[in-house]
C-alpha positions as CSV (number, residue, x, y, z in Angstrom):
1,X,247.5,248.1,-18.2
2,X,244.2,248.9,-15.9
3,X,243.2,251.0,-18.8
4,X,243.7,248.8,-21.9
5,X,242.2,245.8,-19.6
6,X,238.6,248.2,-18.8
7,X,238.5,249.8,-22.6
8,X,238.6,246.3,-24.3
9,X,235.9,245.2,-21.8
10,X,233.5,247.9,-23.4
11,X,235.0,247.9,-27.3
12,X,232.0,246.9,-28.9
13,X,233.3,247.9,-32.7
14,X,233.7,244.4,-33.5
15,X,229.9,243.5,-33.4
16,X,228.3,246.6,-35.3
17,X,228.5,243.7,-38.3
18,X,225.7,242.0,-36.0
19,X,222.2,243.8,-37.2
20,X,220.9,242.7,-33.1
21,X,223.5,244.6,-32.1
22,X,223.0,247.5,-33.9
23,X,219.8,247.3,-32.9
24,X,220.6,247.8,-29.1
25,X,222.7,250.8,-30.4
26,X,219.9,252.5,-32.2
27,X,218.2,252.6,-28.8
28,X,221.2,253.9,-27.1
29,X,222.0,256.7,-29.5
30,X,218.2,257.6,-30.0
31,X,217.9,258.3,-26.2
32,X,221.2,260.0,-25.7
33,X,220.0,262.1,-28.7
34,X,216.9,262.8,-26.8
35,X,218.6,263.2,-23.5
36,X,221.4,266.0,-24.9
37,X,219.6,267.4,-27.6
38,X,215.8,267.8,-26.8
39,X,215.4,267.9,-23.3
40,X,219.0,269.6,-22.2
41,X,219.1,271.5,-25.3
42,X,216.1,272.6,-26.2
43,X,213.9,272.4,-23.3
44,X,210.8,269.7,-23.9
45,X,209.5,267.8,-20.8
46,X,211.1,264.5,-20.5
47,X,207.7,262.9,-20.4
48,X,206.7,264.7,-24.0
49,X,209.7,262.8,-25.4
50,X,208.7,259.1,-26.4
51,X,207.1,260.4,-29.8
52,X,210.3,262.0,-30.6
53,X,212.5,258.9,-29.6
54,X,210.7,256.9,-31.6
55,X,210.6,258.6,-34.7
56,X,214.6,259.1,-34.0
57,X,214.8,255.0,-33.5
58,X,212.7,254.3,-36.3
59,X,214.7,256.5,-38.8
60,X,218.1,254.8,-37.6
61,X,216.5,251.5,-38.1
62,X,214.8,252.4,-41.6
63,X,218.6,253.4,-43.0
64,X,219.7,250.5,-41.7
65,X,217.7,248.5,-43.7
66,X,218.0,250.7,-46.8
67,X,222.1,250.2,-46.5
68,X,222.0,246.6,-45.9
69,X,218.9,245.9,-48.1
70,X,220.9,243.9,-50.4
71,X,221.9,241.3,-48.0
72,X,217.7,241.3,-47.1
73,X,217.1,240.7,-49.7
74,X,219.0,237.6,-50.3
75,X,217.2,235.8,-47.5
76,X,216.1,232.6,-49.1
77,X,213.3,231.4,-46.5
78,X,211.8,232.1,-43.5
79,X,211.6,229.8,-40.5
80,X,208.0,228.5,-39.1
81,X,208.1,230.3,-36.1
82,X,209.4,233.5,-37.5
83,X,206.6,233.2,-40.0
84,X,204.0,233.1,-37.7
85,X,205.3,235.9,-35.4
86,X,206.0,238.1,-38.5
87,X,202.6,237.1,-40.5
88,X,200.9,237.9,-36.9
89,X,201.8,241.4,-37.1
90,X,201.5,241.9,-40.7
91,X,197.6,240.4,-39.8
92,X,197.4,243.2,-37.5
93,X,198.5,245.7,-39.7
94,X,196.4,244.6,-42.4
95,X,193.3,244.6,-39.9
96,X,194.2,247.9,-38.1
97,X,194.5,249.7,-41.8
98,X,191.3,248.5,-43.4
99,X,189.5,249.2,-40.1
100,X,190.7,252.7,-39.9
101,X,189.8,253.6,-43.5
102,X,187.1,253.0,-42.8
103,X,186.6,254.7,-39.8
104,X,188.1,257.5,-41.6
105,X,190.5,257.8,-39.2
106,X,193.5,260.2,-39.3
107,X,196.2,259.6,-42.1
108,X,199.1,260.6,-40.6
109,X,198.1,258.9,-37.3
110,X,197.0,254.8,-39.1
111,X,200.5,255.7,-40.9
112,X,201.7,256.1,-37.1
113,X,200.7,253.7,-35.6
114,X,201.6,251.2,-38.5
115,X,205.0,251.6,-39.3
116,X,206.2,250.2,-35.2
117,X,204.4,247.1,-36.4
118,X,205.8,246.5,-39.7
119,X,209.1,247.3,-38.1
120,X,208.4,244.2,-35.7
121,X,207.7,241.7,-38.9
122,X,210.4,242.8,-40.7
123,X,213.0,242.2,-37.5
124,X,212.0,239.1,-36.3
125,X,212.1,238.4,-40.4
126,X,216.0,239.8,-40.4
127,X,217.5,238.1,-37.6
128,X,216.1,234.8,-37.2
129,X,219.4,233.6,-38.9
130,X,221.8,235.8,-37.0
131,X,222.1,234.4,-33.7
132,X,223.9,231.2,-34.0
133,X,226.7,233.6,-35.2
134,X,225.7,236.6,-32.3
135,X,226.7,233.9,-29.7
136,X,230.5,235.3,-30.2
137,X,229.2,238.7,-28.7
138,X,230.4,239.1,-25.0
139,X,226.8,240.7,-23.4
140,X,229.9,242.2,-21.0
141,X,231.2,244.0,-23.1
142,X,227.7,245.8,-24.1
143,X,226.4,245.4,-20.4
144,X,229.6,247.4,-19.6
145,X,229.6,250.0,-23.1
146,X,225.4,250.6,-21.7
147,X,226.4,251.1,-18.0
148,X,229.0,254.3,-19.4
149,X,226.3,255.5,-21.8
150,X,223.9,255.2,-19.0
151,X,225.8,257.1,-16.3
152,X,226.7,259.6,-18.6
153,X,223.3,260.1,-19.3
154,X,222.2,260.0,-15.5
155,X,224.8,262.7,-14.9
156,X,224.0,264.9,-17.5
157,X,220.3,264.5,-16.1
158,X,221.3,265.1,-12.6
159,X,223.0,268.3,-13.5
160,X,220.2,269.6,-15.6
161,X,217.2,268.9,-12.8
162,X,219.7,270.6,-10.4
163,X,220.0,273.4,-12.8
164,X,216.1,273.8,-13.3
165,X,215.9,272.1,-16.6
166,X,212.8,269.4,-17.6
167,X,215.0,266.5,-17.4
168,X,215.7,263.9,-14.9
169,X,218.7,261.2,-14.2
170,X,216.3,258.0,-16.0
171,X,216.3,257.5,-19.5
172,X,213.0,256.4,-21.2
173,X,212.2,252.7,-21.8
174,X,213.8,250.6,-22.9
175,X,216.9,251.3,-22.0
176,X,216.8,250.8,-18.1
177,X,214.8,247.3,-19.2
178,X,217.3,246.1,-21.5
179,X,219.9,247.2,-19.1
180,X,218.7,245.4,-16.3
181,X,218.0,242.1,-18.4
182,X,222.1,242.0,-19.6
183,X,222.9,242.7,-15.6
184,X,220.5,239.4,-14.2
185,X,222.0,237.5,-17.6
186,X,225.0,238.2,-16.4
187,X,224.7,237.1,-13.0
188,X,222.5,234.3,-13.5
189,X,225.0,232.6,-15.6
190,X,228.4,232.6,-13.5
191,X,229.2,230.0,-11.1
192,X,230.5,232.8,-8.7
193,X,228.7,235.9,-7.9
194,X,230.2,239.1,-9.9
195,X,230.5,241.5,-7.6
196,X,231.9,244.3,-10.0
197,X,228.7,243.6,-11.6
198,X,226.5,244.2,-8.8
199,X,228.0,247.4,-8.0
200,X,227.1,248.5,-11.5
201,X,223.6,248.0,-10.9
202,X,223.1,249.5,-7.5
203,X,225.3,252.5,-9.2
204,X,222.5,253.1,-11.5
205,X,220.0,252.0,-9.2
206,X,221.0,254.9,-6.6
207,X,220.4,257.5,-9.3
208,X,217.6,256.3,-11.1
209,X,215.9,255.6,-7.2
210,X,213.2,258.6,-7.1
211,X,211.7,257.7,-10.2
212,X,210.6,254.0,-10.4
213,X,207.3,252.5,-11.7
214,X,205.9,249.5,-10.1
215,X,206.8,247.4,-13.7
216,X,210.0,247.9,-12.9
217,X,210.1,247.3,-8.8
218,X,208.3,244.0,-9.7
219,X,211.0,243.0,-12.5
220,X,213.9,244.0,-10.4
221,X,212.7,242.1,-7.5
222,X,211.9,238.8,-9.6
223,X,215.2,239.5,-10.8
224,X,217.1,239.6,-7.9
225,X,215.1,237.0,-6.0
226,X,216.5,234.5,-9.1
227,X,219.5,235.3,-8.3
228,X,219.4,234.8,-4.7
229,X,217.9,231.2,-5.4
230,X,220.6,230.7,-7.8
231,X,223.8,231.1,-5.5
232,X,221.9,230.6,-2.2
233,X,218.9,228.3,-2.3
234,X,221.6,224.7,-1.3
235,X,223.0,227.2,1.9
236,X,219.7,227.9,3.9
237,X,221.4,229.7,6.5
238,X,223.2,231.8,3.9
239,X,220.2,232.2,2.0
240,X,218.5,233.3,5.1
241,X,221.4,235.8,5.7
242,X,221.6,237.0,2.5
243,X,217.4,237.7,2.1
244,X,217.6,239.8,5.7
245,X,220.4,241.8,4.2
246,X,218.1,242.7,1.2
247,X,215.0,243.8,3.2
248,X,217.1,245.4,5.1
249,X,218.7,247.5,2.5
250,X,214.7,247.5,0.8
251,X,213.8,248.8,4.0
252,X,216.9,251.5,4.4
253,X,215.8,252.3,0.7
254,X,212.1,253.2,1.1
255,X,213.0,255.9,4.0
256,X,215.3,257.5,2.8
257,X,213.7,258.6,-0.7
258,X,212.0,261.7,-0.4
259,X,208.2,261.7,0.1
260,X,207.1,263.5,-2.7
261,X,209.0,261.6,-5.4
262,X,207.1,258.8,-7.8
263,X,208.8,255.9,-6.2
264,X,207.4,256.6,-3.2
265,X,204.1,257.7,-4.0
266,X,204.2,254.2,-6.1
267,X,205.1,252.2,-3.2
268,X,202.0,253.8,-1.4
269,X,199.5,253.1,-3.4
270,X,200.2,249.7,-4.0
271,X,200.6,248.8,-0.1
272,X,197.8,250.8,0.7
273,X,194.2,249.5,1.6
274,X,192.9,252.3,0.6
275,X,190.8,251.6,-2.9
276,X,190.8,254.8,-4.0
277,X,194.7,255.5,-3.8
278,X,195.3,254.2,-6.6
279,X,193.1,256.7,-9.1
280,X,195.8,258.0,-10.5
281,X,196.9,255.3,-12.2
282,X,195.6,252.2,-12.0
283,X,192.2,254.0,-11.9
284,X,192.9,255.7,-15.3
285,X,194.0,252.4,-17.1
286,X,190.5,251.0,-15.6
287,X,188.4,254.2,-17.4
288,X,190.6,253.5,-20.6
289,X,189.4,250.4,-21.1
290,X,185.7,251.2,-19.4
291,X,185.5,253.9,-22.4
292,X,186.5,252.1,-25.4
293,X,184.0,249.1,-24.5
294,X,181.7,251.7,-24.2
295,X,182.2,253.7,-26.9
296,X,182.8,250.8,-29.4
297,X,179.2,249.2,-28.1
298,X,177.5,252.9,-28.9
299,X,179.0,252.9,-32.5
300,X,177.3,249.2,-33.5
301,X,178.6,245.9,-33.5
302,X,180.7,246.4,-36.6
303,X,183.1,248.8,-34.4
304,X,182.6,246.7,-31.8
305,X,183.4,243.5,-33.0
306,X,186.8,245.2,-35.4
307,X,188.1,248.2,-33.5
308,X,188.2,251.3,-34.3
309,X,191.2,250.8,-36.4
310,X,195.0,252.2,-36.5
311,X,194.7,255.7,-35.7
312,X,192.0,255.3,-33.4
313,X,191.0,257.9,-30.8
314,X,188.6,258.0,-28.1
315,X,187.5,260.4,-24.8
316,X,188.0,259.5,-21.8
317,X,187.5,261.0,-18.4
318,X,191.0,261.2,-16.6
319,X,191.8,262.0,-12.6
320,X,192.2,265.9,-13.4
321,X,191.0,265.8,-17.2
322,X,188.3,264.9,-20.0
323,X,191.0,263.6,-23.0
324,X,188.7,263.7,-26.2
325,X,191.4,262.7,-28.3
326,X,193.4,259.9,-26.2
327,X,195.2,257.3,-29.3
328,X,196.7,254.9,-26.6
329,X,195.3,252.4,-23.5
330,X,198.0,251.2,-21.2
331,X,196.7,247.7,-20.7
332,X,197.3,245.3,-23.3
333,X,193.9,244.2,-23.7
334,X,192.7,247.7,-24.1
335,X,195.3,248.7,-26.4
336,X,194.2,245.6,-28.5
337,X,190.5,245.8,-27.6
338,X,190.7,249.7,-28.6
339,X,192.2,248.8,-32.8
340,X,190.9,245.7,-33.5
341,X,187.4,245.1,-31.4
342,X,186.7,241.7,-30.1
343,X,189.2,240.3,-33.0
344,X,191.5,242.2,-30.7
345,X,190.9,239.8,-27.4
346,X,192.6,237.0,-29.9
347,X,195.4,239.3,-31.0
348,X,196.2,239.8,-27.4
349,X,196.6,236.4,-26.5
350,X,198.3,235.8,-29.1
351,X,201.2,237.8,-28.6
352,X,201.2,237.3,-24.8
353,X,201.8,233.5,-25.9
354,X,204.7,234.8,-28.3
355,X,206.1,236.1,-24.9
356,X,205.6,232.8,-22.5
357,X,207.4,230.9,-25.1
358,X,210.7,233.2,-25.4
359,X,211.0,233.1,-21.7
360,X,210.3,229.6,-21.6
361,X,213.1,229.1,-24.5
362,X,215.5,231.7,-23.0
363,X,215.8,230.4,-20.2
364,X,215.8,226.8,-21.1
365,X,218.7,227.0,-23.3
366,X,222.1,227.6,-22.1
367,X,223.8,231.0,-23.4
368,X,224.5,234.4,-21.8
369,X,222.7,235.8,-24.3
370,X,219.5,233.4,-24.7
371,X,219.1,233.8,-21.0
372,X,219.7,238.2,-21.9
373,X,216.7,237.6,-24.0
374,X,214.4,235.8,-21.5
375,X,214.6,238.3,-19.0
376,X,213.3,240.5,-21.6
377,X,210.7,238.6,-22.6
378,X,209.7,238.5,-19.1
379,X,209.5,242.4,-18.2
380,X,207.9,242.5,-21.6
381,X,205.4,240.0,-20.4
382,X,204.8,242.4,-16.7
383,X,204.5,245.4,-19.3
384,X,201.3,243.7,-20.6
385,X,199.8,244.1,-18.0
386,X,200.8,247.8,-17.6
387,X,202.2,249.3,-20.3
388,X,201.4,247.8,-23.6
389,X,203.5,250.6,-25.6
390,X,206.6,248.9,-24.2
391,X,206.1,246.3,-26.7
392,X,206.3,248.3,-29.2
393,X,209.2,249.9,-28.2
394,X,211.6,246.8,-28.3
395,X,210.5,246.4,-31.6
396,X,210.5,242.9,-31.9
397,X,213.9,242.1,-30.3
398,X,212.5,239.4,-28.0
399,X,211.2,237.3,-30.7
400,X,214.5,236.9,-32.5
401,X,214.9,233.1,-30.6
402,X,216.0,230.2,-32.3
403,X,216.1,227.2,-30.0
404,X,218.3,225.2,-32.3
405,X,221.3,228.1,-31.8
406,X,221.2,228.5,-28.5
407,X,222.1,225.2,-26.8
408,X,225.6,225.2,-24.4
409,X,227.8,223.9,-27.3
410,X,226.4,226.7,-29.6
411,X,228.7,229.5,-27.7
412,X,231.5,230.3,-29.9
413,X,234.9,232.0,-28.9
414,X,234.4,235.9,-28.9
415,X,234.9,238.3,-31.5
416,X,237.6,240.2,-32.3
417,X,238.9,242.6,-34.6
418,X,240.9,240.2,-36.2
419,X,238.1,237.6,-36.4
420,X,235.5,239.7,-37.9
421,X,233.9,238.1,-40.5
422,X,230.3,238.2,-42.3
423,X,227.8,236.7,-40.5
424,X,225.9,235.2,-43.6
């Protein structure tokens, strides 16, 4: 009975008719694919992997569309806000492509950087009709299908490091993000705390510990410190209690991961007083964005003012290297100051407002799965800051909102096999 009870709590077969569901699949299954087959199988550095997850993700994504582009294209109009979210990127594209011609930029490399954005405009396009029907998804039931997926894949990387292989426990982002946003949805909307719940997390949390950036320390804590407000903030003395029991554990935590692994290193530099611990990192995101300005000012105001376009590239001098050919800048107004110039600054705002006003509307509204997508919205809004790439690897999901569907009395009674029906 234990056994029918836990496998219909992650039988997720009746939502694959949902395209945001599949979606959240296509990100599984591209970094289990990456996990098994590239770095256990065939050896590659799990660092040198994102490339190759993404072209996986982006070729699930574009047969997708090609098998359902009938019902595409019988969408009949587009909402205001999805329009100017989707006409946004499309801008950029347009901007980024000119520019780069121009430029005489790399082919192959304006073709790569264009297609994650045009994959953006055409999601938020697809499902700004879906949701009022996604409500009927459980985000249990694909909380609980991730948390097998994701221990499967943190054994298999356990085993491989242990064995010598270039693998670790973590999967790449998203996937701990997304994750981690269904766990505090979860949790933030039950009267009682879910203590089966919890122990998934700290499960995960045990064997993804040596390997942490500081994006995600500062999401999980924001997280978690929500949730002790939640359930605690009318008990002071239980509050009290509660918040000594977490520093405690914090504390426990920090001493007994090794040394020499990132999480520790990470915790370092950012307590330290030291102003030059931190050249590893945050020092290299300050030379990227030092070097375009520069460079971009040396080449006229033309490039300065537009970018040097998709497929851009620029030298840089790194903590142990000169990169002549670096394509990327981990802050966000880098990244947007390096393709589009000044034009860029604008851009970058933009989109950071796009952000502020999906966690403002997911967490305003009252549904598991509004509330899913405002904790996204928010690490996505911390990865500006640190990781601007991360954006492009949710590909748009946080931007699927519609207030209107996503009040309390909007959640209908969950799917079933028996209750499947088209959504539109």
């Amino acid at each position: 009975m234990k056994q029918k009870y836990f496998l219909k709590k992650i039988d997720i077969l009746p939502y694959f008719k949902f395209f945001s569901f599949r979606i959240l699949f296509y990100f599984i299954l591209a970094q289990f694919i990456v996990k098994l087959v590239f770095e256990l199988g065939m050896g590659m550095w799990w660092y040198k992997t994102s490339q190759t997850y993404q072209y996986i993700l982006y070729s699930f994504i574009a047969l997708d569309y090609v098998a359902t582009s009938i019902q595409f294209a019988r969408l009949k109009y587009i909402k205001a806000f999805s329009l100017i979210i989707s006409g946004t990127f499309l801008i950029l594209c347009v901007h980024g492509v000119i520019v780069g011609l121009i430029n005489d930029n790399k082919l192959f490399k304006i073709f790569n950087d264009t297609v994650p954005l045009i994959v953006i405009a055409l999601n938020v396009i697809r499902l700004q009709d879906e949701f009022k029907s996604a409500q009927k998804m459980e985000i249990e039931r694909i909380m609980n299908f991730m948390f097998v997926v994701l221990l499967i894949i943190a054994v298999l990387g356990t085993v491989g490091m242990l064995a010598g292989l270039p693998t670790r426990p973590a999967p790449g982002d998203p996937l701990p993000e997304i994750f981690f946003s269904l766990f505090f949805a979860k949790l933030f909307s039950e009267k009682k705390l879910h203590i089966p719940t919890l122990l998934m997390g700290f499960v995960l949390l045990a064997f993804w510990a040596d390997d942490f950036n500081r994006t995600k320390m500062l999401f999980l804590a924001l997280g978690f410190s929500m949730i002790m407000l939640k359930y605690f903030w009318k008990n002071i003395i239980l509050f009290l209690a509660v918040a000594t029991v977490v520093i405690a554990a914090g504390a426990i935590f920090i001493n007994i991961i090794p040394e020499d692994s990132k999480t520790a290193r990470r915790l370092a530099s950012a307590f330290s007083s030291n102003e030059y611990s931190n050249d590893a990192s945050t020092g290299e995101r300050d030379a990227e964005y030092r070097a375009i300005v520069s460079q971009q000012q040396q080449q006229g105001i033309f490039v300065s003012s537009f970018g040097f376009g998709h497929g851009a590239e620029y030298a840089v001098q790194l903590t142990h290297r000169y990169d002549y050919e670096r394509s990327f800048a981990h802050y966000s107004w880098a990244w947007f100051k390096m393709r589009y110039g000044d034009f860029g600054y604008l851009y970058c705002l933009t989109v950071f407002l796009f952000f502020l006003w999906s966690v403002f509307v997911g967490f305003t509204k009252g549904s598991k799965w509004s509330i899913f997508l405002g904790f996204l919205s928010l690490v996505s809004l911390i990865y500006m800051y640190t990781y601007t790439n991360f954006i492009i690897l949710t590909t748009g999901f946080c931007w699927c909102l519609r207030s209107s569907s996503f009040t309390k009395n909007s959640i209908s009674k969950p799917v079933s096999r028996l209750s499947v029906s088209e959504s539109n």
